[in-house]
C-alpha positions, 0 to 999 in steps of 0.5 A: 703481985705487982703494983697498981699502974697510978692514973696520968694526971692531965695538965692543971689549969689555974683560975688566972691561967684560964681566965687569960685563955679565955680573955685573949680567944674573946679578944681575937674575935673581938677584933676579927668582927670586922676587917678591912677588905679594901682601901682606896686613897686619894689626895684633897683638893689643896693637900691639907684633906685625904679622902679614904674610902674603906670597905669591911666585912665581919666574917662571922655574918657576912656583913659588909660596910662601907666608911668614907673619910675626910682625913687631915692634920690639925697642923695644916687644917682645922674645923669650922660649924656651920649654923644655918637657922633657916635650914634651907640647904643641902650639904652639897649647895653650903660646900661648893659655895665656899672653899670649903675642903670637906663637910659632914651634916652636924649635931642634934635638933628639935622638930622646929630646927632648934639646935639640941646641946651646946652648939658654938658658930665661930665664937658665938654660942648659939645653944647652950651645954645640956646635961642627956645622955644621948649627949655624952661627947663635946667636939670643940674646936680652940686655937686651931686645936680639934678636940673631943670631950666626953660631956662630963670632963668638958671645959666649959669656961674656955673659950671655945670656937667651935662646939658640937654637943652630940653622941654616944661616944663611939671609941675612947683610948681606941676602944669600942664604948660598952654598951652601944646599941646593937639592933639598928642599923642606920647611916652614921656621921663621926668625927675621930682624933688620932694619937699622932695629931689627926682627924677626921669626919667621916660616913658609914653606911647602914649600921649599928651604933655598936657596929661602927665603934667596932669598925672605927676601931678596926680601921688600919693604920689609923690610930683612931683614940676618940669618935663621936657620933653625930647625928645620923639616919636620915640627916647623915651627909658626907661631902669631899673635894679631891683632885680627881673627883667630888664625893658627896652623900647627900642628906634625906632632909634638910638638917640645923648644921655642919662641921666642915673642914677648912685650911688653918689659913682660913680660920 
């Protein structure tokens, strides 16, 4: 009688085996959300600004996005806050009056234009740090050094420049924050440091909080580590003087402040 034929048995799969399967399928999709389709260049008006402006699409949805960015070194230009207290003008009018290079509306106010969070115009502290946690990352600007905190490790004893408090916190280490909201779309303004001594202010057209973490995060060759939003909807604004042309986005209404980008000569 011959002997029964023993059963194949299948490849084992270890715990830790799967897990790793598992984790690099969800992080290619993670990274195959969004892709850039195109990017246009162009160089600033004095050499110290690049303007990129991005087109995306998620695969997935067929969702598309656009991000206009002011691109520069923290070597050859730097940041300054606007302040207007009045509140009585638009981005493009505060831009062209000076030799500014580039500017985006800036950080959170109340319905009486009063600045919410830490707000510091050329030294002067004109709203202090507030502990919220929509308030959950510090732009600061030192000695020609541009810099963004999260509101927990921000020094405040320095003395700092300028400052915009605002959030969420959009990237960290080049990656998506947890946890962004992810049901409304919206125009968005940021600003983003590089690993290798960039920054950047930038817009995006309408989308979510956890969509724009994910596109910054996408946006090659840019080594983007850290981003911060800034406050957006309808008080978002992108302004850009290059060689060829002047872009600018305007704002729906009339917004507390700007970030602007300036040569370090001007400072």
């Amino acid at each position: 009688m011959p002997a029964p034929k023993r059963k194949r048995k299948g490849p084992r799969w270890g715990a830790a085996a799967l897990a790793l399967v598992c984790a690099f399928s969800f992080s290619a999709v993670a990274r195959a959300d969004w892709a850039v389709t195109s990017l246009k260049r162009q160089p600033g008006a004095n050499g110290a600004v690049e303007y990129l402006h991005y087109s995306l699409g998620k695969a997935d949805s067929g969702s598309e996005a656009e991000v206009r960015l002011a691109l520069f070194s923290r070597r050859n230009a730097t940041l300054r806050v606007i302040d207007q207290p009045a509140s009585d003008r638009r981005l493009a009018e505060v831009m062209t009056g000076e030799k500014f290079l580039a500017g985006v509306n800036g950080g959170y106010f109340d319905p009486e234009g009063a600045p919410v969070g830490l707000l510091i115009s050329s030294g002067k502290t004109i709203a202090p740090f507030r502990k919220a946690r929509l308030l959950s990352g510090v732009l600061a600007v030192r000695e020609g050094s541009v810099e963004i905190f999260r509101a927990s490790e921000f020094p405040r004893k320095r003395a700092w420049r300028e400052a915009v408090q605002c959030g969420p916190f959009l990237l960290d280490r080049g990656k998506p924050v947890a946890g962004l909201e992810d049901t409304r779309s919206a125009r968005r303004t940021f600003v983003f440091t590089t690993k290798d001594g960039r920054a950047a202010i930038g817009y995006c057209s309408p989308v979510t909080l956890a969509g724009l973490g994910q596109i910054l995060a996408a946006l090659a060759p840019l080594p983007v580590t850290r981003a911060l939003n800034l406050d957006g909807g309808s008080s978002s604004a992108f302004w850009c003087r290059t060689n060829a042309e002047t872009i600018s986005i305007s704002e729906y209404k009339l917004v507390r402040d700007f970030i602007a980008i300036v040569p370090r000569n001007d400072r």
